[in-house]
N, C-alpha and C positions, 0 to 999 in steps of 0.2 A: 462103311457104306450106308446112304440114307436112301432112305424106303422109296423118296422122289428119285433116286440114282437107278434104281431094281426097276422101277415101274415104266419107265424109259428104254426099258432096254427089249429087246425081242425072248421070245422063247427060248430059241437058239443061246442066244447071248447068257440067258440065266441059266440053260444047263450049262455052259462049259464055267460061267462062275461059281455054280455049285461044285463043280467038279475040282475047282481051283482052291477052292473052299477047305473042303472036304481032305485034301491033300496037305494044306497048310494046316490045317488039325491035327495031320496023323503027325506031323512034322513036330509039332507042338509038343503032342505025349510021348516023343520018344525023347524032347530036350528033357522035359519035365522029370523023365526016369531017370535020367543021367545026371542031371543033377545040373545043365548045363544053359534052364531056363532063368533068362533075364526078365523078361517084360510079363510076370504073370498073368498082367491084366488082358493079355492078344487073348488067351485063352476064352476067357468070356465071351470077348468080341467076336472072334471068329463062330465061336455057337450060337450067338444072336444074330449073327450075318448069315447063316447056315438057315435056321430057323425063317429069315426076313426071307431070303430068297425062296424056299420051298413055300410061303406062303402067297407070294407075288404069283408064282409062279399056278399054283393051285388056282388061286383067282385069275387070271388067263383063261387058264382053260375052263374053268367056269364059263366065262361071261364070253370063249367060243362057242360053246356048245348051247348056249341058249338064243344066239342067234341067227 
């Protein structure tokens, strides 16, 4: 996801991506224990996609509350 993609999108819309997020992480370290992950690099992605949305989203409500 790019940060133009996150910034476009409503409040609403970024919690349920974070939440989608979040879920496709846990999903991640349970291949990772088993031995059953392919694409190591999702791993990163998804915590830099986690991170990008919690910051978008911080900034929202920022730049609500000061208007």
């Amino acid at each position: 996801m790019k940060a133009d993609d996150a910034r476009a999108m409503s409040p609403d819309q970024l919690s349920d991506e974070l939440m989608k997020l979040k879920k496709e992480q846990f999903n991640l370290r349970f291949q990772r224990a088993t031995g059953q992950l392919e694409n190591t690099g999702r791993v990163r992605e998804v915590r830099r996609d986690i991170a990008r949305v919690k910051t978008i989203a911080a900034q929202k409500r920022a730049a609500e509350k000061t208007k």
